[in-house]
C-alpha positions in Angstrom: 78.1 -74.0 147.7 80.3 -71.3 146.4 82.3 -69.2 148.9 82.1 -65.7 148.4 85.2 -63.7 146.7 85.7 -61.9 149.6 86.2 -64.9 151.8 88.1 -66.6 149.4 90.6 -63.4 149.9 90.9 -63.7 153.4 92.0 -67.3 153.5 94.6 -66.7 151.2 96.1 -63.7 152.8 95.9 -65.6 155.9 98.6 -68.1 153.8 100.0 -65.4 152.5 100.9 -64.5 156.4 103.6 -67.9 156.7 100.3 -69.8 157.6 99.9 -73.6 155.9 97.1 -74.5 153.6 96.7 -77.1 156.6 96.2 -74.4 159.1 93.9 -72.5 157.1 92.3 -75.3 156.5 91.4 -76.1 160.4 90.8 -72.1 161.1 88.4 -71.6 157.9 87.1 -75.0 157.8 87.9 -75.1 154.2 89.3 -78.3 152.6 92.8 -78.1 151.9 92.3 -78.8 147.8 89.7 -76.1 147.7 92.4 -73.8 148.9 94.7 -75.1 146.3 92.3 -74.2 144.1 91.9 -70.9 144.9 95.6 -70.1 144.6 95.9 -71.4 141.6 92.3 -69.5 140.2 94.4 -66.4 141.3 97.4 -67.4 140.1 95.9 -67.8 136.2 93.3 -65.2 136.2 94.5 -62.4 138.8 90.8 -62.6 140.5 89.2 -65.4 142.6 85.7 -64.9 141.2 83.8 -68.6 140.7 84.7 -69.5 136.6 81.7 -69.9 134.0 81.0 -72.7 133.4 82.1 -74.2 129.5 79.9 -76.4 128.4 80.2 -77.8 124.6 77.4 -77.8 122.2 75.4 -81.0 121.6 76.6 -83.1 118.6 72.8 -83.9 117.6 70.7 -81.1 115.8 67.4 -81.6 117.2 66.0 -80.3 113.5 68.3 -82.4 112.1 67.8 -86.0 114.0 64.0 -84.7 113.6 64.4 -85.3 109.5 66.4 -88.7 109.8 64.6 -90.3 111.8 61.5 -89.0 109.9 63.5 -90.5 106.7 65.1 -93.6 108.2 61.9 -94.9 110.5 63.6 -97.9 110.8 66.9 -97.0 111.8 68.7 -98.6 114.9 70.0 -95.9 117.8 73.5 -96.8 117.3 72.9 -96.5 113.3 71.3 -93.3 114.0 74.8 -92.5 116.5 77.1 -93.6 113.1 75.8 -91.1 111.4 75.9 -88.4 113.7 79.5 -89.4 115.3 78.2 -89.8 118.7 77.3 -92.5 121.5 73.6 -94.5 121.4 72.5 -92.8 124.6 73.2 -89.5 123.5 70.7 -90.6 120.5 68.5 -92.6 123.2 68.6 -89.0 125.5 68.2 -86.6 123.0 65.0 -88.8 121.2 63.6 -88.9 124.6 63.9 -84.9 125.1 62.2 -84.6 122.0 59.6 -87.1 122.4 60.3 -89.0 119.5 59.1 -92.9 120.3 60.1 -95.2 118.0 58.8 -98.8 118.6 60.1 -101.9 116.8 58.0 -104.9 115.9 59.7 -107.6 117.0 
Protein backbone atom coordinates (compact mmCIF):
# COMPACT_ATOMS: atom_id res chain seq x y z
CA UNK A 1 0.00 0.00 0.00
CA UNK A 2 1.38 3.43 -0.85
CA UNK A 3 1.04 6.19 1.71
CA UNK A 4 -0.18 9.31 0.43
CA UNK A 5 2.35 12.33 -0.29
CA UNK A 6 0.71 14.27 2.06
CA UNK A 7 1.27 11.82 4.93
CA UNK A 8 4.49 11.08 3.94
CA UNK A 9 5.16 15.07 4.64
CA UNK A 10 3.91 14.98 8.02
CA UNK A 11 6.02 12.26 9.28
CA UNK A 12 9.04 13.82 8.16
CA UNK A 13 8.36 17.22 9.53
CA UNK A 14 7.53 15.57 12.62
CA UNK A 15 11.58 14.41 12.33
CA UNK A 16 12.31 17.41 11.14
CA UNK A 17 10.88 18.71 14.77
CA UNK A 18 14.24 16.87 16.90
CA UNK A 19 11.90 13.73 16.80
CA UNK A 20 13.77 10.09 15.93
CA UNK A 21 12.83 8.01 12.99
CA UNK A 22 12.15 5.54 16.02
CA UNK A 23 9.62 7.85 17.47
CA UNK A 24 7.93 8.44 14.40
CA UNK A 25 7.95 5.20 13.84
CA UNK A 26 5.74 4.23 17.08
CA UNK A 27 3.46 7.59 16.65
CA UNK A 28 2.77 6.90 12.69
CA UNK A 29 3.12 3.28 12.82
CA UNK A 30 5.43 3.47 9.97
CA UNK A 31 8.45 1.18 9.80
CA UNK A 32 11.54 2.86 10.54
CA UNK A 33 13.22 1.87 6.86
CA UNK A 34 10.14 3.16 5.09
CA UNK A 35 10.94 6.40 6.76
CA UNK A 36 14.48 6.23 5.70
CA UNK A 37 13.24 5.89 2.55
CA UNK A 38 11.24 8.75 2.39
CA UNK A 39 14.06 11.06 3.44
CA UNK A 40 16.21 9.91 1.12
CA UNK A 41 13.21 10.06 -1.97
CA UNK A 42 13.24 13.79 -0.84
CA UNK A 43 16.56 14.18 -0.54
CA UNK A 44 17.30 13.06 -4.50
CA UNK A 45 14.22 14.27 -6.05
CA UNK A 46 12.95 17.40 -3.91
CA UNK A 47 9.25 15.63 -3.75
CA UNK A 48 8.04 12.48 -1.95
CA UNK A 49 5.63 11.34 -4.68
CA UNK A 50 5.81 7.17 -5.08
CA UNK A 51 8.67 6.63 -8.16
CA UNK A 52 7.62 4.95 -11.66
CA UNK A 53 8.36 2.06 -11.86
CA UNK A 54 11.53 1.13 -14.55
CA UNK A 55 11.13 -1.85 -15.93
CA UNK A 56 13.61 -3.12 -18.89
CA UNK A 57 12.46 -4.42 -22.16
CA UNK A 58 12.34 -8.14 -22.77
CA UNK A 59 15.46 -9.62 -24.54
CA UNK A 60 13.11 -11.96 -26.76
CA UNK A 61 11.16 -10.43 -29.75
CA UNK A 62 8.02 -12.30 -29.72
CA UNK A 63 8.08 -11.77 -33.87
CA UNK A 64 11.44 -12.74 -33.78
CA UNK A 65 11.47 -16.14 -31.52
CA UNK A 66 8.16 -16.63 -33.61
CA UNK A 67 10.52 -17.06 -36.95
CA UNK A 68 13.30 -19.24 -35.21
CA UNK A 69 11.53 -21.46 -33.78
CA UNK A 70 9.43 -21.67 -37.03
CA UNK A 71 13.00 -22.26 -38.74
CA UNK A 72 14.78 -24.31 -36.11
CA UNK A 73 11.63 -26.81 -35.05
CA UNK A 74 14.07 -28.75 -33.42
CA UNK A 75 15.86 -26.49 -31.37
CA UNK A 76 16.51 -27.05 -27.63
CA UNK A 77 15.28 -23.95 -25.06
CA UNK A 78 18.65 -23.33 -23.92
CA UNK A 79 19.86 -23.40 -27.78
CA UNK A 80 17.09 -21.19 -28.47
CA UNK A 81 18.46 -18.87 -25.08
CA UNK A 82 22.20 -18.95 -26.90
CA UNK A 83 21.06 -17.29 -29.51
CA UNK A 84 19.08 -14.75 -28.03
CA UNK A 85 21.64 -14.05 -24.94
CA UNK A 86 19.19 -14.90 -22.33
CA UNK A 87 18.19 -17.66 -19.65
CA UNK A 88 16.04 -21.12 -20.76
CA UNK A 89 13.04 -19.97 -18.67
CA UNK A 90 12.85 -16.72 -20.08
CA UNK A 91 12.59 -18.86 -23.51
CA UNK A 92 10.37 -21.56 -21.55
CA UNK A 93 8.04 -18.22 -20.28
CA UNK A 94 7.93 -16.28 -23.20
CA UNK A 95 6.97 -19.66 -25.62
CA UNK A 96 4.41 -20.27 -23.09
CA UNK A 97 2.90 -16.54 -23.41
CA UNK A 98 2.79 -17.09 -26.91
CA UNK A 99 1.46 -20.46 -27.05
CA UNK A 100 4.08 -21.95 -28.91
CA UNK A 101 4.17 -25.99 -27.81
CA UNK A 102 6.89 -27.69 -28.95
CA UNK A 103 6.93 -31.47 -28.15
CA UNK A 104 10.01 -33.70 -28.56
CA UNK A 105 9.84 -37.34 -29.62
CA UNK A 106 11.71 -39.00 -27.37
Amino acid sequence: MAYDPKFRKQVLKYIGKGHTIQEAHEVFEVGTTTIKEWKKLEKETGKLEKRPLERKAPKLCPDRLKAYVKDNPDSYQDEIAKVFNCTQSAVSYALKRLNLTRKKNG
